[in-house]
C-alpha positions as CSV (number, residue, x, y, z in Angstrom):
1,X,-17.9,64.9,-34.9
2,X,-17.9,63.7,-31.3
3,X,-14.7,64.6,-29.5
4,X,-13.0,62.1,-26.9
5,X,-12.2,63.4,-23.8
6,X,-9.3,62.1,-22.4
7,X,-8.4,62.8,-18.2
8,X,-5.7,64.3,-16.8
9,X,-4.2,63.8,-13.4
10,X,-6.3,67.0,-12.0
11,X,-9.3,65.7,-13.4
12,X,-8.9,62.8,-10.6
13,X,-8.3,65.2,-7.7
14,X,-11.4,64.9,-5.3
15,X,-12.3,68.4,-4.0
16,X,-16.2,68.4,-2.6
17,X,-17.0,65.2,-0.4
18,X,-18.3,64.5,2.7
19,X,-16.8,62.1,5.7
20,X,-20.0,62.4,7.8
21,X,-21.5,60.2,4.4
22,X,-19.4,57.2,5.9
23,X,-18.9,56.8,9.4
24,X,-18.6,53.3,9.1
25,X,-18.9,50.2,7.0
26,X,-17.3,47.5,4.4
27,X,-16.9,46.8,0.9
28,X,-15.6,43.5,-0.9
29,X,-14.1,43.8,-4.8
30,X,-13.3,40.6,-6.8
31,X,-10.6,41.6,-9.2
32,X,-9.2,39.6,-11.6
33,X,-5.4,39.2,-12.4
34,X,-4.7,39.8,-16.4
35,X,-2.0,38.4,-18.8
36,X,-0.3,40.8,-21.1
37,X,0.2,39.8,-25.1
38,X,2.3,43.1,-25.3
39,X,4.3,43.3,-22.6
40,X,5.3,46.5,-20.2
41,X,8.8,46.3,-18.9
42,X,10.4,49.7,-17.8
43,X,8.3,52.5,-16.6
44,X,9.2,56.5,-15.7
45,X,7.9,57.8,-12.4
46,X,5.6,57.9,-11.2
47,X,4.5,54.7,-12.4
48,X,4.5,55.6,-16.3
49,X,4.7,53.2,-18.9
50,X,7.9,53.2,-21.5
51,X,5.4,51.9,-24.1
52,X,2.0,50.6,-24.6
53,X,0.8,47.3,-23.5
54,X,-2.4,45.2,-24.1
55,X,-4.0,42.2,-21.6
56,X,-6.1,39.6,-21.4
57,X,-8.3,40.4,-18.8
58,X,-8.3,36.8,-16.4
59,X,-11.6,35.4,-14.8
60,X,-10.5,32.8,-12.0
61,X,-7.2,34.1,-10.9
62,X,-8.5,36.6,-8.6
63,X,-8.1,38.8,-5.6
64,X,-11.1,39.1,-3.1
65,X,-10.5,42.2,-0.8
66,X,-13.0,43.6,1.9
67,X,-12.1,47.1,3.1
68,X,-13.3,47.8,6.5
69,X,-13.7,51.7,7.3
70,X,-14.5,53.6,10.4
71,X,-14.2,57.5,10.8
72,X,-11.3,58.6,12.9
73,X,-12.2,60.7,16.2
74,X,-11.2,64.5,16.3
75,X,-8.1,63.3,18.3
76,X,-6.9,60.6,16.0
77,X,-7.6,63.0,12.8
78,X,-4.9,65.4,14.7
79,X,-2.1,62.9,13.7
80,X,-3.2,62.9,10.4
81,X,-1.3,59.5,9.4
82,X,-2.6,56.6,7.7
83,X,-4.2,54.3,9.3
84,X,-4.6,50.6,8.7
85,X,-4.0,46.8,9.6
86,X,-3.6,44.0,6.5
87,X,-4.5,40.5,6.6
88,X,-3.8,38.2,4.2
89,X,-5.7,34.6,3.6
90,X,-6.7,35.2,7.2
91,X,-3.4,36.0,8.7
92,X,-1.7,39.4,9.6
93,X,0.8,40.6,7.4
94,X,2.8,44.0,8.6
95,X,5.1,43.1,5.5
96,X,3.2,43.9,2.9
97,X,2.2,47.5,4.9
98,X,5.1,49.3,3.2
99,X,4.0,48.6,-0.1
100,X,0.3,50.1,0.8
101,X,2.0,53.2,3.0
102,X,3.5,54.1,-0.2
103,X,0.7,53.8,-2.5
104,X,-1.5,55.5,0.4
105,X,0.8,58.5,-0.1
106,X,1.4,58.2,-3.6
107,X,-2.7,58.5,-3.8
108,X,-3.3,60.7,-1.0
109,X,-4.0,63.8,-3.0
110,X,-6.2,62.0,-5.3
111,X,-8.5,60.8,-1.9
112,X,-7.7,63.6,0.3
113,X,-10.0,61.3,2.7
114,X,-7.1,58.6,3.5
115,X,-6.1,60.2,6.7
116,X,-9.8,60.3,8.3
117,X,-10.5,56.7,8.4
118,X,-9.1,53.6,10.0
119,X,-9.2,51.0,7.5
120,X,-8.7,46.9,7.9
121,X,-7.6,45.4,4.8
122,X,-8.4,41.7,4.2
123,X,-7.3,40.1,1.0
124,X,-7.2,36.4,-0.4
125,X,-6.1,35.1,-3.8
126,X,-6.9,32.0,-5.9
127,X,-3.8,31.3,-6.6
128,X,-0.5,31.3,-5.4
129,X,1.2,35.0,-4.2
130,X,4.2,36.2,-6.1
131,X,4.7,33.7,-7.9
132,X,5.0,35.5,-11.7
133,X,0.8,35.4,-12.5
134,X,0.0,39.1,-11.5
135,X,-1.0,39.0,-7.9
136,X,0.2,42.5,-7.3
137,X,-2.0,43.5,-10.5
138,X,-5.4,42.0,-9.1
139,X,-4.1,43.0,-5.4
140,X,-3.8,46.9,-6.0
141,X,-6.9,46.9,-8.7
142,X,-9.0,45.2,-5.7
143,X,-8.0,48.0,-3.3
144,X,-8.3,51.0,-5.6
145,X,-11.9,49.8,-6.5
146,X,-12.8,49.5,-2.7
147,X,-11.6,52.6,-2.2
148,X,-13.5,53.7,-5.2
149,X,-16.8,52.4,-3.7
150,X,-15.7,54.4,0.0
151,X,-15.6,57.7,-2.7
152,X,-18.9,57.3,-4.4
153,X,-20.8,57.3,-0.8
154,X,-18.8,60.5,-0.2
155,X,-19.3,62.1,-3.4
156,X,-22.4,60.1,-5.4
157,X,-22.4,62.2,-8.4
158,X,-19.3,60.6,-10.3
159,X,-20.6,58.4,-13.2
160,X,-19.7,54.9,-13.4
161,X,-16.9,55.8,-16.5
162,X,-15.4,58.4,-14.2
163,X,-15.6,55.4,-11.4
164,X,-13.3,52.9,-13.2
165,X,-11.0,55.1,-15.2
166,X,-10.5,56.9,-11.5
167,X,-9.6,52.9,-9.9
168,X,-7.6,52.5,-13.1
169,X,-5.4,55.3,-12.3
170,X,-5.2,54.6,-8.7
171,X,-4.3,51.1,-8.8
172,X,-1.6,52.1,-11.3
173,X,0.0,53.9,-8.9
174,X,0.1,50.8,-6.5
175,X,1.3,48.3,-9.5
176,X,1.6,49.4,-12.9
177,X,-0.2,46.1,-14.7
178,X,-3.0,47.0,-11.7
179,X,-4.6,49.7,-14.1
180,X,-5.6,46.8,-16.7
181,X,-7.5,44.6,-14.1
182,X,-10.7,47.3,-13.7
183,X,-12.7,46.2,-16.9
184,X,-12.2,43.2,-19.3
185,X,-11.5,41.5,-22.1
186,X,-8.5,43.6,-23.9
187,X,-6.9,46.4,-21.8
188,X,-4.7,48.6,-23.5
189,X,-2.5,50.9,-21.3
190,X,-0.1,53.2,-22.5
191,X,-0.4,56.1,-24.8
192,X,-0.5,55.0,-28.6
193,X,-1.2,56.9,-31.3
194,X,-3.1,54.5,-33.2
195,X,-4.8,53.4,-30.2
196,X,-8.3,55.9,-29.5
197,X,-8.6,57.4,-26.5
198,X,-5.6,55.5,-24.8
199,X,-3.6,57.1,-22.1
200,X,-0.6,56.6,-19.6
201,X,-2.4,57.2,-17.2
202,X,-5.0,54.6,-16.8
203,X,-6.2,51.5,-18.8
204,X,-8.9,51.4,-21.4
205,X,-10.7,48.8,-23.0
206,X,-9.6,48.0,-26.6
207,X,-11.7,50.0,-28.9
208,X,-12.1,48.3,-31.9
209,X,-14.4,45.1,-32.8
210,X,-12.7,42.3,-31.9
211,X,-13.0,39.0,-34.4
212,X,-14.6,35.6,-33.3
213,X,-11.7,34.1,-33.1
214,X,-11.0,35.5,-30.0
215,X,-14.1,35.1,-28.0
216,X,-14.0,33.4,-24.9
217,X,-10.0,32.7,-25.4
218,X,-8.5,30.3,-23.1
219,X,-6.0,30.6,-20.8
220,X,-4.5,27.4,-18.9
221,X,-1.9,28.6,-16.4
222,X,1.0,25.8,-16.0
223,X,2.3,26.3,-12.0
224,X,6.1,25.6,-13.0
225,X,7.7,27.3,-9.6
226,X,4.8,28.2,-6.8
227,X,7.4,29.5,-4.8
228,X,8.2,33.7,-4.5
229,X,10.0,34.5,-7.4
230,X,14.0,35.8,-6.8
231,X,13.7,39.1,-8.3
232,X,10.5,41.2,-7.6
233,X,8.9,43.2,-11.0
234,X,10.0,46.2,-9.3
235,X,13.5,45.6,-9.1
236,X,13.3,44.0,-13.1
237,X,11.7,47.5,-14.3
238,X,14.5,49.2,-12.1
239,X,16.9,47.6,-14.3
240,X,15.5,49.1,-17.5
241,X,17.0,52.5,-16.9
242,X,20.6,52.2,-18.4
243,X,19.5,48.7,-20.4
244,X,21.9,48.6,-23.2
245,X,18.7,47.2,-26.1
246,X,15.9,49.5,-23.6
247,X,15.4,51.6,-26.5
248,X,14.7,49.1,-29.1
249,X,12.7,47.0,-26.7
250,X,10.3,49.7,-26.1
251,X,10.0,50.4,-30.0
252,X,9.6,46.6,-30.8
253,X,6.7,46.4,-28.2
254,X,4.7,49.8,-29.7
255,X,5.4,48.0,-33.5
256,X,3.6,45.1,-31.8
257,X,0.6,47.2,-30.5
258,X,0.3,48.4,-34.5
259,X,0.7,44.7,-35.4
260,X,-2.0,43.2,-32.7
261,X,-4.3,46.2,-33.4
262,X,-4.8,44.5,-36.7
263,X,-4.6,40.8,-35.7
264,X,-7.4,41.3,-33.3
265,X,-9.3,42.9,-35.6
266,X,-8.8,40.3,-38.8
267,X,-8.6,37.2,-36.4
268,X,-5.2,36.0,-37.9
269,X,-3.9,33.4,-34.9
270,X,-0.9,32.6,-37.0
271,X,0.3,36.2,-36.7
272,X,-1.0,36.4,-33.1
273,X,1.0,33.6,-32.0
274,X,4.6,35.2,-33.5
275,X,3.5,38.6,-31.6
276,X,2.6,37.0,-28.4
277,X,5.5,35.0,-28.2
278,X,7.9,37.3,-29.5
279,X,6.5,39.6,-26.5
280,X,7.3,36.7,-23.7
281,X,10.6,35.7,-25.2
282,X,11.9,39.6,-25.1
283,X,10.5,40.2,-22.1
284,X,13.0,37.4,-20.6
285,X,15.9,38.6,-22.8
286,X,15.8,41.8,-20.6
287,X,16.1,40.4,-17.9
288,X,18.9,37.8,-18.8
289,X,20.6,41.2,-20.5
290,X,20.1,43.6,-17.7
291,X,22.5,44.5,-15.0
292,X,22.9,42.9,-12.4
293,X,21.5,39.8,-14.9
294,X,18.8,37.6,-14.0
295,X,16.9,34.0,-15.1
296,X,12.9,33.7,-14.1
297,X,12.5,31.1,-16.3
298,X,13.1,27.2,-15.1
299,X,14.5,24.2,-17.0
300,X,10.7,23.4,-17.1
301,X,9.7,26.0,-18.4
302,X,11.8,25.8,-21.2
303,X,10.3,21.9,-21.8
304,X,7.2,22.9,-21.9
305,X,7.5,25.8,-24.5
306,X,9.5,23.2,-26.6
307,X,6.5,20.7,-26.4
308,X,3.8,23.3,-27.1
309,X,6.1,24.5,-30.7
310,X,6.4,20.7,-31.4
311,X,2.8,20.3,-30.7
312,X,1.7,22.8,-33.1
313,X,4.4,21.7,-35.9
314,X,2.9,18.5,-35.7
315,X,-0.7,19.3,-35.6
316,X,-1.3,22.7,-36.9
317,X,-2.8,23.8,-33.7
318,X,-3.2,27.5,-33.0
319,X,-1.8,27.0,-29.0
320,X,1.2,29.0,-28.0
321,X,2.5,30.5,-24.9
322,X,2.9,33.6,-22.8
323,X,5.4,34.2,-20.1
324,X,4.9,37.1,-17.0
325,X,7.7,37.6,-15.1
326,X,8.6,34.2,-13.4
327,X,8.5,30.9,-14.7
328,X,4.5,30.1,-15.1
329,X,3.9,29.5,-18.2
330,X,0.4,30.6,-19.8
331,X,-0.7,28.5,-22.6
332,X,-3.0,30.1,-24.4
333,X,-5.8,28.8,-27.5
334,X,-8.9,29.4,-29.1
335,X,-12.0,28.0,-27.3
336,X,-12.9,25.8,-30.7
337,X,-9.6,23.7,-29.4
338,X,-10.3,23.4,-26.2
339,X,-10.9,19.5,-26.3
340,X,-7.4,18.7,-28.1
341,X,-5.8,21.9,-26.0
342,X,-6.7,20.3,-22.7
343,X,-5.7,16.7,-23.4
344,X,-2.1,17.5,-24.4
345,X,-1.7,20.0,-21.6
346,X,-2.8,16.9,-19.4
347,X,-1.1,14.1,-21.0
348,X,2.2,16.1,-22.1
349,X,2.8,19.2,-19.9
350,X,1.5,18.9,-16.6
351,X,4.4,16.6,-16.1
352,X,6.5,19.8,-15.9
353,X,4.6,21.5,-12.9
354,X,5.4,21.5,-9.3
355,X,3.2,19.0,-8.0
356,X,1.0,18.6,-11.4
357,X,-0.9,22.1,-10.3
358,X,-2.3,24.0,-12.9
359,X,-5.1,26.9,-13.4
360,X,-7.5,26.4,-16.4
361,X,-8.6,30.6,-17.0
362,X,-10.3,32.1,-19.8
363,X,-10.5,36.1,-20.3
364,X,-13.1,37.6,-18.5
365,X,-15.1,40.4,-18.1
366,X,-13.4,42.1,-15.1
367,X,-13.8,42.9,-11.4
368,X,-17.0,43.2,-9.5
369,X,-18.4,44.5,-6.1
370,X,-19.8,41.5,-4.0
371,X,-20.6,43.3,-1.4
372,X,-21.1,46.9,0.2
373,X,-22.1,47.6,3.7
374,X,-23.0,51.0,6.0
């Protein structure tokens, strides 16, 4: 019986590689954000899930990041700090260093190699930052995976497996949703035990045959709030430690992962719907139970989630929703009701969002390298 090997922490330590292999050069990732249908919402350090979660991978909400390297002289390796500048959408941004400085040395032993280069990071998204679709997810996957490519020219043995469960782990350590924006179209991450091969440590794609049903599912994005939301993911999963229902939350959502093993499996969209928005409704509960309390969600967004049930009541429709954390609202159907799906989002919800903006998505297949350079 073949045997499933499953990586630990060690097995991601790099040990033989050489610098001389890149003194210089750039590499570009596109990485895709994803959209969770079981949601994770508390985490143990260092950046461990409470309980298992499985995503939609996205295709057009992106991140495009180019990581520009260049061997540090003998003198500059002395200091033996990180070195890098960060431009976003073309324009420097020294706020977001801290948040790479600490997943630089939350990494570090993983790619002892940090502290020889200089590094430029340049990033752009498709849509808008921080505004609850996971930017920080496609952000920190995008990185990981560059610096995944700068690892393969210093050590070009590692298979292509090893490659992205390696830029799984990695980006997990920068945002925990970043480990399920390496490969596509389900994600599962978290240890589950009826889950093969899954781990805490890193996504990996859903191993079971997935039904029709789901093929090529669409996801249109509804832009309630573009704005930066008022409490960052961080903080929210912060807030899970002395929750008063934390315990029963992370139960309901490993119950679901049993349940959605199954749905995706048999193709039942009736029972896929009452999981998925079970997940985004609880996921909101905690936050409007936590303390300090807090409200992501907008009056619109509540309009629109009213609409979509009355929609369905009306028309037996298989559309239903999914929330992240803010107040975007992801309505998600089959691709067979695109058509109908597409003229009530445009006739009946895009009223709702800021300035009529919306995303039309569809899962995907996950990131890619556009570019590598010496």
């Amino acid at each position: 019986m073949f045997k499933i090997y499953i990586l630990t922490e060690t097995d991601f330590i790099l040990s033989n590689f050489d610098v001389a292999k890149a003194s210089c050069g750039s590499v570009t990732w596109k990485t895709p954000s994803n959209i969770a249908l079981v949601k994770y919402w508390g985490k143990q350090e260092p950046q461990l899930p409470e309980n298992t979660s499985i995503s939609f991978t996205l295709n057009n909400c992106c991140t495009i990041t180019t990581l520009e390297y260049k061997l540090k002289s003998e003198v500059q390796n002395s200091e033996s700090e990180f070195n890098f500048e960060v431009f976003f959408e073309g324009k420097k941004k020294d706020d977001f260093k801290p948040k790479i400085q600490k997943f630089f040395q939350r990494i570090a032993q993983y790619v002892p190699f940090l502290k020889d280069f200089d590094f430029v990071i340049k990033s752009e998204n498709s849509f808008p930052h921080s505004s609850g679709i996971a930017s920080s997810a496609s952000g920190m996957s995008a990185l990981a995976l560059c610096l995944m490519s700068l690892e393969k020219k210093l050590n070009p043995t590692i298979t292509n497996k090893y490659f992205n469960e390696k830029a799984s782990f990695l980006a997990r350590l920068g945002s925990g949703s970043a480990c399920r924006s390496i490969e596509g179209e389900l994600i599962v991450w978290g240890k589950h035990p009826e889950i093969e091969a899954s781990s805490d440590l890193y996504g990996v794609k859903f191993p079971y045959k997935v039904h029709k049903n789901f093929n090529n599912y669409q996801d249109t994005i509804l832009l309630v709030d573009e704005g930066v939301k008022q409490v960052s993911s961080t903080v929210g999963h912060n807030l899970m430690y002395n929750h008063p229902f934390a315990k029963q939350r992370f139960k309901q959502a490993n119950n679901h992962i049993s349940k959605i093993k199954e749905v995706l499996q048999n193709g039942d969209l009736k029972e896929f719907i009452a999981i998925v928005e079970s997940e985004a409704l609880s996921l909101h509960a905690m936050m409007m139970t936590s303390s300090p309390y807090f409200i992501l969600m907008k009056p619109n967004t509540l309009k629109i989630i009213h609409k979509i049930w009355e929609f369905r009541e009306a028309t037996g429709s298989s559309i239903c929703f999914t929330l992240d954390a803010g107040a975007n609202v992801h309505v998600l159907f089959p691709e067979h009701e695109k058509e109908k799906a597409n003229k009530f989002i445009v006739n009946e919800l895009i009223q709702f969002c800021q300035e009529k903006h919306y995303i039309c998505d569809s899962v995907g297949k996950g990131a890619f390298q556009l570019t590598m350079d010496n």
